[in-house]
C-alpha positions as CSV (number, residue, x, y, z in Angstrom):
1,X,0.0,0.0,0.0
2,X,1.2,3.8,-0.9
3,X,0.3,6.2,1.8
4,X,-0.1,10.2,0.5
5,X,1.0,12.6,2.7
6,X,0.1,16.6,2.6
7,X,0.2,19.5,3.9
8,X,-2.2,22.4,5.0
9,X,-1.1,26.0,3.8
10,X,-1.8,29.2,5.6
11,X,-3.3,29.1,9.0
12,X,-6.0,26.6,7.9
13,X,-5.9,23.6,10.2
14,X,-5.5,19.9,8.2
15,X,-8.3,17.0,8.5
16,X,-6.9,13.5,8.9
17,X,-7.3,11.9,5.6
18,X,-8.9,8.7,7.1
19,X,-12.5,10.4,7.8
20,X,-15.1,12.8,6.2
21,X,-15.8,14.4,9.2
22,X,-14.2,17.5,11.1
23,X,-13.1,15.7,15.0
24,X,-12.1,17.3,18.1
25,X,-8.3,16.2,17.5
26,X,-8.1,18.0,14.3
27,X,-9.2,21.1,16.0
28,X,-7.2,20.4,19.1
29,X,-4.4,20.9,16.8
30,X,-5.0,24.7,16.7
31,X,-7.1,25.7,19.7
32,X,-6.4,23.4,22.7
33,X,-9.4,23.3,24.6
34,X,-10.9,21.1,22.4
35,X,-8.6,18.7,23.5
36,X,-10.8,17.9,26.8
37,X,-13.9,16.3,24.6
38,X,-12.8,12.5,23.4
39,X,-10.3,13.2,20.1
40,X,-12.7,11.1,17.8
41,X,-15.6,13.2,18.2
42,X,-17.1,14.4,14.5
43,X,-18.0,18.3,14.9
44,X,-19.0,18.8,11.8
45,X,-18.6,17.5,7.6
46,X,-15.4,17.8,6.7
47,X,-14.4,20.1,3.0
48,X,-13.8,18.5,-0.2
49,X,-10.2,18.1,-1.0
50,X,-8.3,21.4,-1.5
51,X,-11.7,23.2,-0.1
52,X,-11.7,25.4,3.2
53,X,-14.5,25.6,5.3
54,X,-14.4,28.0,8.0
55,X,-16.3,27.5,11.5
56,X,-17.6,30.9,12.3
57,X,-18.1,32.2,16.0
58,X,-21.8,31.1,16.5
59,X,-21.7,27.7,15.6
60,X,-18.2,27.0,17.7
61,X,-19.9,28.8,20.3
62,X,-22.9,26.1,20.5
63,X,-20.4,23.5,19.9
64,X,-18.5,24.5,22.9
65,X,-21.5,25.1,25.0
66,X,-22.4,21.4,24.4
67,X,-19.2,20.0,25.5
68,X,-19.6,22.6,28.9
69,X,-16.1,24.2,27.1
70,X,-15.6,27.6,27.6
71,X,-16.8,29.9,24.6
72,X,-14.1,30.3,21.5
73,X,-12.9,33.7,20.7
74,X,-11.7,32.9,17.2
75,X,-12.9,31.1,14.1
76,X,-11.1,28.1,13.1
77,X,-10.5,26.9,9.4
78,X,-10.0,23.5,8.2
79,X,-9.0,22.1,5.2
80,X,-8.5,19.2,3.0
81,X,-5.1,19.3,2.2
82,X,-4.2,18.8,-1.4
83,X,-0.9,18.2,-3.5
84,X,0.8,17.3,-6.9
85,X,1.6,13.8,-6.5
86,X,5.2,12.6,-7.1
87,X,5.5,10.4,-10.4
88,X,7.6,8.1,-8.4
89,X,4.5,7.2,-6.0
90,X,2.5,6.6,-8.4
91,X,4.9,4.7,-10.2
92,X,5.8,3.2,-6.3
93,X,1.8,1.6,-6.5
94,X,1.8,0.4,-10.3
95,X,4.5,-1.5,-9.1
96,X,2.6,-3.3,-6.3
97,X,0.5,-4.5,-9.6
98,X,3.1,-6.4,-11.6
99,X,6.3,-6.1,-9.5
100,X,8.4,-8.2,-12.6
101,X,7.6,-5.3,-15.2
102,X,9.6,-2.4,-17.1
103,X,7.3,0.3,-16.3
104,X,7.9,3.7,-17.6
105,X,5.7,6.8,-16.9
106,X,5.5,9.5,-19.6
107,X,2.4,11.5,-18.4
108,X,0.5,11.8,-15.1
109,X,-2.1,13.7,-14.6
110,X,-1.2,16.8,-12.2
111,X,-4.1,17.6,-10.3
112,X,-3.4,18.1,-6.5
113,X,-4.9,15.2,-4.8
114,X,-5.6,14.9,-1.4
115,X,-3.9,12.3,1.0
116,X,-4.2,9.2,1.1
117,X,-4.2,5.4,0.0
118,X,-2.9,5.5,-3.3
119,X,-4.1,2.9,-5.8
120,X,-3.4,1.9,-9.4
121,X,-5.4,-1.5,-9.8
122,X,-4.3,-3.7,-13.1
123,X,-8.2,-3.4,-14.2
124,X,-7.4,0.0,-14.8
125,X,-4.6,-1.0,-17.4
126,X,-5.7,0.1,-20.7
127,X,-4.3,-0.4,-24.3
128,X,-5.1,2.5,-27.1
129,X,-4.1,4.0,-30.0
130,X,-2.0,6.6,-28.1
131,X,-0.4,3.7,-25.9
132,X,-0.9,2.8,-23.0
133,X,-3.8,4.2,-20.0
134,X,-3.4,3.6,-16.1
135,X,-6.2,4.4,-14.2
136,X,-5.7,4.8,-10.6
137,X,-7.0,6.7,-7.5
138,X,-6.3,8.2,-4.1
139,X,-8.7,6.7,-1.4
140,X,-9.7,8.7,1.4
141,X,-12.1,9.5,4.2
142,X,-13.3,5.8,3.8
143,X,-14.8,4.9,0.4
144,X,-13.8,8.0,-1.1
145,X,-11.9,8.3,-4.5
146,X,-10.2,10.8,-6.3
147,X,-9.3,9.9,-9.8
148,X,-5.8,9.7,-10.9
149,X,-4.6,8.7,-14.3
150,X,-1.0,8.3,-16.1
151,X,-0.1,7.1,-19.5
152,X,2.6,4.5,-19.6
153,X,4.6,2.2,-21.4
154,X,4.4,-1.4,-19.6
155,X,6.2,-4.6,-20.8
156,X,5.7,-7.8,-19.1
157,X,7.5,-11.1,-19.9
158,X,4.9,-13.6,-21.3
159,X,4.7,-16.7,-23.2
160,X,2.2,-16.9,-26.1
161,X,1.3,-19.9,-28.8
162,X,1.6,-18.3,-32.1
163,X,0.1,-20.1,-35.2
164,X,3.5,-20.9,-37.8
165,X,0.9,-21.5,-40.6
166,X,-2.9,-20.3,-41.3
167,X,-5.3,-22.4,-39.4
168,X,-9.0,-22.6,-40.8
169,X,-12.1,-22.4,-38.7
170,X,-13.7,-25.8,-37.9
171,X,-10.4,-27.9,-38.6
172,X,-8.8,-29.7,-35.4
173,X,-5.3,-28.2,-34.7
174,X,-2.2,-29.4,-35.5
175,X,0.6,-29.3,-32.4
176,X,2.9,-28.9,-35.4
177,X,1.9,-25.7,-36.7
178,X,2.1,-23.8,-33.4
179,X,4.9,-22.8,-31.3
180,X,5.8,-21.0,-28.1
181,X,6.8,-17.4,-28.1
182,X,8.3,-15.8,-25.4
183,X,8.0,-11.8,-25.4
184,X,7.7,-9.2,-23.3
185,X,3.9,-6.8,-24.3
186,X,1.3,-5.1,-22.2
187,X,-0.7,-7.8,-19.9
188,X,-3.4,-9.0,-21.0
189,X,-5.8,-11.7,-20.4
190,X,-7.1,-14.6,-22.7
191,X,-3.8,-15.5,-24.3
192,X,-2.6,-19.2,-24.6
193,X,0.3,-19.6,-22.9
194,X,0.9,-23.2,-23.7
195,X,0.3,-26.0,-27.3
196,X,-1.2,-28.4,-24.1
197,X,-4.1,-26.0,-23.8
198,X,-5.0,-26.2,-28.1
199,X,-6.3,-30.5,-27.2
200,X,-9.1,-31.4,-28.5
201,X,-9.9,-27.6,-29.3
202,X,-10.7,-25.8,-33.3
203,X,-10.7,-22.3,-34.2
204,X,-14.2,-21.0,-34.3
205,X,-12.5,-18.5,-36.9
206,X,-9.8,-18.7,-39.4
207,X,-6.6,-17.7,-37.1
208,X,-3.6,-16.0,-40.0
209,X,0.0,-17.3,-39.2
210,X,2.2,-15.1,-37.0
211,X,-1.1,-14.5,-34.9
212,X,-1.1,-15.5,-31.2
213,X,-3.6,-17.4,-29.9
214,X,-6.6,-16.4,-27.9
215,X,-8.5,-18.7,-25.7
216,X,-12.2,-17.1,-26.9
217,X,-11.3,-17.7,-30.7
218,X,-11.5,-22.0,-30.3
219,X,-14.0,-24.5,-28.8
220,X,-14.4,-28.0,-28.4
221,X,-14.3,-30.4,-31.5
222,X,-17.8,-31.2,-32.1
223,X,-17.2,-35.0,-32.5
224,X,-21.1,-35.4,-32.9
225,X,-22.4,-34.4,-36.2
226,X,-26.1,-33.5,-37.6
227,X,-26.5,-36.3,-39.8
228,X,-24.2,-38.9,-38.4
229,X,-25.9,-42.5,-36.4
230,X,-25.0,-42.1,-33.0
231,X,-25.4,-44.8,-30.2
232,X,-27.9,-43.8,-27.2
233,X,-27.4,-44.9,-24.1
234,X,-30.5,-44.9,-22.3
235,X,-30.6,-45.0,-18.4
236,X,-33.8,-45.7,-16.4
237,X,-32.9,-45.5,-13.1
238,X,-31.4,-49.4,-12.5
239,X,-32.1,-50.5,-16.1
240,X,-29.9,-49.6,-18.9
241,X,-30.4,-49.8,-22.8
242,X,-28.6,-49.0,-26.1
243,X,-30.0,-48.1,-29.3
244,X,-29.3,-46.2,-32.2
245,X,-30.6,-42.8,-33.2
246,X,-29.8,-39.9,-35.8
247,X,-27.9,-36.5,-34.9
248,X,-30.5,-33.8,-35.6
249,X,-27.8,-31.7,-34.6
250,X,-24.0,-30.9,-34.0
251,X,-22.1,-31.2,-30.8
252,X,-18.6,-31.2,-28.5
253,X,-18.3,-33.7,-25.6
254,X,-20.6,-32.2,-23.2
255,X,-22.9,-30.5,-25.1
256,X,-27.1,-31.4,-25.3
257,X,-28.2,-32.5,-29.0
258,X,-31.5,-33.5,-30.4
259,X,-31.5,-36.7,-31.9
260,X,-34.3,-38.7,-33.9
261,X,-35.7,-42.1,-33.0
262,X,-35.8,-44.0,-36.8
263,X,-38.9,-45.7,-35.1
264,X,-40.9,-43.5,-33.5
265,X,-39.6,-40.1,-35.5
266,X,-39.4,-38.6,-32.2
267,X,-36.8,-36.2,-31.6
268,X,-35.4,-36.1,-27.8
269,X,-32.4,-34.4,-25.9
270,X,-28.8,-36.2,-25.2
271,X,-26.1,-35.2,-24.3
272,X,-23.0,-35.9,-26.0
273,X,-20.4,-38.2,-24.4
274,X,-17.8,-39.4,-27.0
275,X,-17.6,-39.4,-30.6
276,X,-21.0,-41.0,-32.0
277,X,-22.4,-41.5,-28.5
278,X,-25.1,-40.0,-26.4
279,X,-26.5,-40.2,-23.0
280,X,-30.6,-39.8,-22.2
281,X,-32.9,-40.7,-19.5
282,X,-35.7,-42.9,-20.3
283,X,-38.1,-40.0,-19.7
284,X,-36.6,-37.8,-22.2
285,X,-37.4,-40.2,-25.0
């Protein structure tokens, strides 16, 4: 975790950045006899960051009347402290993300932010036409947020399966027309890191050579086709029966198919357990 520190300016007196309200220990700070109520007492909403507010005569007065304090002479202000954060903080919490990357920050954005826990989750890791976006925040005062954002260069060391020839949609794949790249890009989900993870899998779209490999671009052979006799095994609690039926439609291991009956011309729900075979319950039929 990156903490954010800052500092008040002036004669303003600084809220802790943990809460959203104005307590007795932040006021303590600059008139002392508020020290004698407990220091976690909330007197009042605390400002937005880089805002004063200003606690005028009258309502310190009834403040102090209801702790039995003696009555304030002076207005007190208090502030949300702001700053421009360093690049080297932020760049501190980006690498609590992905602690084994190069990670190089060429912009930030330079609003003063308040103090706080300073956060750059890897959701916030963007890729774009003008490189890459790191969204990140400053929380404070609880559940608050204030929005931070750099833009970035990040290059991670990763493994990827790259397709040496074209494969075509629908076609098993070959082991022999893929390899293992090692690289270093921006992270990203969905990749294949391994040939191993290709079995039993086909594109679902033609895939050019040199492409790497994305785990959303194959499914499941369909080993069941619409057309082809299947064998239906048919289980009715003890009793068990196989007959043969027609594929009304396609299928991977796993997946439900309508078959026909020849006899009856019923169609009916299986689903598919190995090439040419399908599993029902009697009632189904």
């Amino acid at each position: 975790m990156i903490t954010v520190a800052t500092l008040a300016l002036g004669a303003c007196i600084a809220v802790g950045a943990g809460s959203d309200q104005v307590l007795a220990r932040d006021l303590a700070a600059a008139a002392p006899e508020w020290s004698a109520i407990p220091p976690e007492t909330a007197l009042g909403l605390a400002p937005a960051p880089g805002v004063q507010r200003i606690f005028r005569l009258p309502e310190l007065r009834r403040l102090a009347l209801r702790w039995t304090l003696a009555p304030p002479e002076r207005e007190l202000c208090v502030t949300r402290p702001v700053a421009v954060l360093d690049p080297a903080l932020l760049l501190a919490a980006m690498r609590t993300q992905l602690p084994a990357a190069r990670i190089e920050i060429l912009d930030y954005s330079r609003q003063a932010a308040p103090g706080g826990e300073l956060e750059f989750p890897l959701s916030g890791l963007r890729q774009s036409q003008g490189g890459a976006w790191w969204a990140g925040s400053v929380k404070y005062a609880g559940q608050h947020r204030f929005a931070l954002w750099a833009r970035v260069q990040v290059l991670v060391p990763v493994a990827r399966v790259v397709a040496t020839e074209a494969l075509q949609a629908g076609r098993p794949i070959d082991p022999a027309r893929l390899r293992v790249e090692s690289r270093e890009e921006l992270p990203a989900t969905g990749y294949l890191a391994a040939i191993e993870e290709t079995a039993g899998k086909v594109p679902r779209r033609s895939i050019a050579a040199g492409t790497p490999l994305r785990a959303q671009w194959l499914e499941a052979a369909r080993v069941v086709m619409s057309g082809d006799t299947v064998q239906v095994e048919i289980i009715n609690g003890g009793a068990h029966l196989v007959l043969d039926g027609v594929a009304v439609t396609s299928g991977a291991v796993g997946d439900t198919v309508l078959v026909l009956n020849p006899d009856s011309k019923k169609q009916f729900r299986a689903r598919v357990t190995a090439a040419g075979k399908v599993r029902v319950t009697r009632g189904n039929i």
